[in-house]
PAROLO-147034 format. One record per residue (C-alpha): residue in three letters; x, y, z. Coordinates in steps of 0.1 Angstrom, whole numbers, plus 5000, padded with zeros to 4 digits. Layout:
BEGIN
[ALA, [X, Y, Z]],
...
//
This chain:
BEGIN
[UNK, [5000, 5000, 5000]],
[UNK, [5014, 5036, 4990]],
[UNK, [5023, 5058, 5017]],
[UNK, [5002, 5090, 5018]],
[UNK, [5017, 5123, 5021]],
[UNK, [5006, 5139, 5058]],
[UNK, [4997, 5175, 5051]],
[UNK, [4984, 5201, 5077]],
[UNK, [4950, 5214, 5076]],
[UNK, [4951, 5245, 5060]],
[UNK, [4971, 5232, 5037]],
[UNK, [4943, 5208, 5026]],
[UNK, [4923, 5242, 5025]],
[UNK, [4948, 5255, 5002]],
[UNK, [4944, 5226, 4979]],
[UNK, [4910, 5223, 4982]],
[UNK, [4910, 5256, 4965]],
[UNK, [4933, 5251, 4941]],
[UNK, [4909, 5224, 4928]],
[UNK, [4940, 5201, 4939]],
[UNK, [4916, 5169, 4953]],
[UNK, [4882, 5156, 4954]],
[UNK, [4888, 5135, 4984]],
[UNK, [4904, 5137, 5014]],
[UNK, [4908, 5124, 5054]],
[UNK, [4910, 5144, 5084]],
[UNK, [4926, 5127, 5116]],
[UNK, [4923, 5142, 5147]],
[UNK, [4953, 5143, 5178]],
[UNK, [4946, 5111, 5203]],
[UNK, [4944, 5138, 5232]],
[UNK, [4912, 5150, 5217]],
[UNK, [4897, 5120, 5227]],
[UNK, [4886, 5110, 5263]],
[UNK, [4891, 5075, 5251]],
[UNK, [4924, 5058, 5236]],
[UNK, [4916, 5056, 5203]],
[UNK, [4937, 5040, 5171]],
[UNK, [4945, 5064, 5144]],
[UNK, [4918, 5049, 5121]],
[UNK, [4894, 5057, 5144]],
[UNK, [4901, 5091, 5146]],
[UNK, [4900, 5101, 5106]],
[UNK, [4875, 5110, 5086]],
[UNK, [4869, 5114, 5046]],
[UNK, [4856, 5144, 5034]],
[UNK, [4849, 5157, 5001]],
[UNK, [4864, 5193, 4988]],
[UNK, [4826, 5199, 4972]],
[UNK, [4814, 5209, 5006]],
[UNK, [4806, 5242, 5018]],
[UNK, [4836, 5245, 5036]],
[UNK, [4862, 5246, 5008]],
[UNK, [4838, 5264, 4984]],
[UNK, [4842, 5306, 4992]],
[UNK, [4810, 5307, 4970]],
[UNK, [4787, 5285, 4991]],
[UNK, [4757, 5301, 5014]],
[UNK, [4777, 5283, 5044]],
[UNK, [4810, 5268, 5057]],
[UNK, [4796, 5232, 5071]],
[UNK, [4821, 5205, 5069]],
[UNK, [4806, 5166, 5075]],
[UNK, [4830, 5136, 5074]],
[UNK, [4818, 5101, 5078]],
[UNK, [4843, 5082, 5101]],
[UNK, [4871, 5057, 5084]],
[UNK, [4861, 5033, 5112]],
[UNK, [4826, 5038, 5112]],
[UNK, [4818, 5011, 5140]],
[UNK, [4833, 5034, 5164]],
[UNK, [4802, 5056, 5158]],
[UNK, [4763, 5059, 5162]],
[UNK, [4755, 5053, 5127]],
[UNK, [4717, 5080, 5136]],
[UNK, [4747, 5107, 5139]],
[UNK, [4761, 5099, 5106]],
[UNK, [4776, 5120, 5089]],
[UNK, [4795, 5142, 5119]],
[UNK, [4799, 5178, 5115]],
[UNK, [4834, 5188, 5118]],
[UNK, [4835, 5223, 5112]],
[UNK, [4816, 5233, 5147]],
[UNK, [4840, 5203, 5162]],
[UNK, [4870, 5220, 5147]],
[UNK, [4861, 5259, 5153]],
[UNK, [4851, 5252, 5188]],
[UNK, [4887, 5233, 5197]],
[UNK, [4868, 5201, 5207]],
[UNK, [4888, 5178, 5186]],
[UNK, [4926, 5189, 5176]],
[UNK, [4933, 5184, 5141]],
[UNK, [4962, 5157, 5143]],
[UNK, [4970, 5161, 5104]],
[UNK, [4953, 5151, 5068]],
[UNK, [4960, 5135, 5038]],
[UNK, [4947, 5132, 5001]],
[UNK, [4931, 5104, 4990]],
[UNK, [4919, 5111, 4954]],
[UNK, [4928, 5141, 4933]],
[UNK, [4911, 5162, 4909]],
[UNK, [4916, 5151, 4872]],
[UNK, [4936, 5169, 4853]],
//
């Protein structure tokens, strides 16, 4: 398996306007957490068609649905990170790029 390049978060914003991906996965630091949890289950895909990377949009939500989604209540599906992320409950650890744009 190919090792993905860890970038920082506003670096994936960067990208993300830059048209530079399509997919992408957030991890979050382990101290966020109350609970010890593996790296998997603290990343979550996102898509840089959301709100949040588009300056345009009528809003600035983020949602992710969790890499290991058995960690989760699947009613609260997908989880809204931006409000997770501007109010400092969960750290943002680092992200990485999963599938880029075409070119």
């Amino acid at each position: 398996m190919e090792q993905l390049e860890k970038i920082g978060f506003g670096d994936l914003i960067i990208e993300a306007n830059n048209n530079g991906w399509k997919e992408a996965v957030i991890v979050f630091t382990a101290s966020s957490f109350n609970e010890e949890l593996s790296e998997r289950s603290r990343s979550f895909k996102v898509s840089s068609s959301q709100k949040f990377f588009n300056s345009n949009a009528g809003g600035n939500s983020l949602y992710g649905m969790p890499i290991a989604i058995e960690k989760y209540d699947v009613t609260e599906l997908p989880i809204r990170l931006d409000q997770i992320i501007y109010n400092n409950v969960w750290n943002v650890d680092f992200c990485y790029i999963t599938k880029k744009e075409d070119v």
